[in-house]
Backbone bond lengths (Angstrom), bond angles and torsions (degrees), N, CA, C in turn:
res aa  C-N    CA-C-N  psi(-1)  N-CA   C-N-CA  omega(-1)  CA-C   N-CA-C  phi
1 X - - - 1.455 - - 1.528 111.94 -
2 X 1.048 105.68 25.42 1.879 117.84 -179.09 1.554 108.91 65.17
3 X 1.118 133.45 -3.63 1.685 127.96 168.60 1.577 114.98 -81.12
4 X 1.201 116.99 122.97 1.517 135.42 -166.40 1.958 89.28 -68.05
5 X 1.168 120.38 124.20 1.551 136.83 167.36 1.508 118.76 -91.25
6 X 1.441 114.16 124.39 1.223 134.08 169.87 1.772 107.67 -69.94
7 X 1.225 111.29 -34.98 1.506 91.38 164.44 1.708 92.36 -172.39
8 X 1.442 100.03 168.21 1.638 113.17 -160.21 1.597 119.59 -63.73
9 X 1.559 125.08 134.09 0.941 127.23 157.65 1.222 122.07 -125.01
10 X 1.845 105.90 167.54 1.861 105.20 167.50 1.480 114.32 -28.19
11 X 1.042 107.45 130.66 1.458 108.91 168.79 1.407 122.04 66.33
12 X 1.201 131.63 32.99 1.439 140.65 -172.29 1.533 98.75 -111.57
13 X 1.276 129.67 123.95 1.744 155.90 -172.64 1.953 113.27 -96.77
14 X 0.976 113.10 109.57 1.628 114.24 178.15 1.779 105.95 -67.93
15 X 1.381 82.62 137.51 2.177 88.73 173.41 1.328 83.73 -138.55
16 X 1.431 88.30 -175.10 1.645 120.90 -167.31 1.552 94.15 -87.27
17 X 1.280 115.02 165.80 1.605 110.51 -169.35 1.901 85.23 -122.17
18 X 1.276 110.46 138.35 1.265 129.19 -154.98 1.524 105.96 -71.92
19 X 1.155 140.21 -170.81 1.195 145.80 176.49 1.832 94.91 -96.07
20 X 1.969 108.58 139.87 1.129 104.50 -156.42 1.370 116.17 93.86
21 X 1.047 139.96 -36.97 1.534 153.44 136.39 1.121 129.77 -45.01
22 X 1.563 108.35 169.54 1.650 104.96 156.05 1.508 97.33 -178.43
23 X 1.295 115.91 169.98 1.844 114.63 -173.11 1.243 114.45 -96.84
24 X 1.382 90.80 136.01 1.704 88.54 173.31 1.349 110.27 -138.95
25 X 1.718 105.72 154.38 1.486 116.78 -163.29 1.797 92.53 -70.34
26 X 1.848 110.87 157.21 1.579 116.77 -175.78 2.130 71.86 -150.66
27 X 1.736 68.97 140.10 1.824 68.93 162.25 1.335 77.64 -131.05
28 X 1.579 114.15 -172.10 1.046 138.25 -151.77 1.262 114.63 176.81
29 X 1.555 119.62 -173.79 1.481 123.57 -160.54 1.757 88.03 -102.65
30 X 1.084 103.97 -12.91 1.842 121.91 -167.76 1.721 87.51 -80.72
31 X 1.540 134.37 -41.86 1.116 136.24 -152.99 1.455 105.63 107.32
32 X 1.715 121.57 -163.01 1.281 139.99 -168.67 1.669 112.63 -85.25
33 X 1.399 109.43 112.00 1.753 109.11 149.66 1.194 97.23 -141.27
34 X 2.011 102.83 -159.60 1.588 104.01 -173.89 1.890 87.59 -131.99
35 X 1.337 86.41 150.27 1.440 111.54 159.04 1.712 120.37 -103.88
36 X 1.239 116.55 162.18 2.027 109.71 -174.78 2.004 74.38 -122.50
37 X 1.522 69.01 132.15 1.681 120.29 159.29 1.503 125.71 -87.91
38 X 1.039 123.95 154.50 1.149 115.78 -177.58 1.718 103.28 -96.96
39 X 1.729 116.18 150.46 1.369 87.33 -176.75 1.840 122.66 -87.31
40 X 1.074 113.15 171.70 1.795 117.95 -168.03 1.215 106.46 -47.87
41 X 1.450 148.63 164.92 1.334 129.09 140.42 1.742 97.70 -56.09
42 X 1.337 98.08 174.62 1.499 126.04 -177.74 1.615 113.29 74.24
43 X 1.626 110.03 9.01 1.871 130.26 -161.22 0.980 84.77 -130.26
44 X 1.054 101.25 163.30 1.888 141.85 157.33 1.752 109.70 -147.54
45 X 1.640 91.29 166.14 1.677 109.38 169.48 1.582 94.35 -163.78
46 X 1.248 107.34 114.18 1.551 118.28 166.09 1.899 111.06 -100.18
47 X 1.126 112.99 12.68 1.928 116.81 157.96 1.417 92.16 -120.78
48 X 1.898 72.33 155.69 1.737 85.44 133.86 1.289 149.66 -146.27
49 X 1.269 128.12 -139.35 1.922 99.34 -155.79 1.219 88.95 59.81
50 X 1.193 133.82 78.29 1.807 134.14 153.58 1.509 103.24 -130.91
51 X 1.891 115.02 123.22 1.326 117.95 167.35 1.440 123.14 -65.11
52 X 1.682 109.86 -26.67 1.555 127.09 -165.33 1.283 85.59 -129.98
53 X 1.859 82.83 179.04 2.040 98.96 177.84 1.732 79.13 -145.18
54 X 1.447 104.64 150.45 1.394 124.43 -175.52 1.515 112.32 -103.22
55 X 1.585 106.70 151.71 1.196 119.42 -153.83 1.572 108.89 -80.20
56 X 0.946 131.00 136.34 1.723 118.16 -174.49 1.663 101.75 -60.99
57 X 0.879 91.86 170.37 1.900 115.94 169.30 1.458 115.99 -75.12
58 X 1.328 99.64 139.37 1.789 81.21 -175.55 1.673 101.43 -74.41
59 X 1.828 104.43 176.40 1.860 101.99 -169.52 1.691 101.74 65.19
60 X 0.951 133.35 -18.56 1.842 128.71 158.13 1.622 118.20 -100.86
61 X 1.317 115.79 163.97 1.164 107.10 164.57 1.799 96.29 -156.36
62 X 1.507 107.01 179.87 1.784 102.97 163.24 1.580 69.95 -167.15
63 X 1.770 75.14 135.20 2.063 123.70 -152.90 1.799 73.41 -82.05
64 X 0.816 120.30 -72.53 1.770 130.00 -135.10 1.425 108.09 -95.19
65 X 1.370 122.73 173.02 1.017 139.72 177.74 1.382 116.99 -60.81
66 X 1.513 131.32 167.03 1.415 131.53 166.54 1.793 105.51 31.00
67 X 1.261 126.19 47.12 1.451 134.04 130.46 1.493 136.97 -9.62
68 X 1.195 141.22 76.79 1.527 123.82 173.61 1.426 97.93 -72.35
69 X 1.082 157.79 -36.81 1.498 142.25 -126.96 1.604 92.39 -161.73
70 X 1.285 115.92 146.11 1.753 129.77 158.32 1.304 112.55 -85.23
């Protein structure tokens, strides 16, 4: 239903985790999938389907959470 899940239910559908994101492993009582995170400040991710988010450049930064760009 397009709302990002903290952990698995009936009827809950896997997508790609957006740019600004990235996947991360969730275990659960369900067992192993991933949930998308937002990335750290001092990160970015401009795809998506991204496991990680990349470190800015030095002389750049991005202040906030879930970052596409430095």
């Amino acid at each position: 239903d397009g709302r990002w899940l903290q952990n698995r239910t009936a009827g809950a559908t896997c997508v790609a985790c957006e740019p600004g994101r990235f996947s991360a492993l969730l275990e659960d009582d369900y067992g192993a999938t991933a949930i998308c995170r937002q990335c750290y400040p001092g990160t970015k991710q401009i795809h998506s389907t991204s496991v990680s988010c990349d470190t800015c450049p030095p002389g750049t930064k991005a202040a906030g959470w879930g970052a596409t760009q430095c």
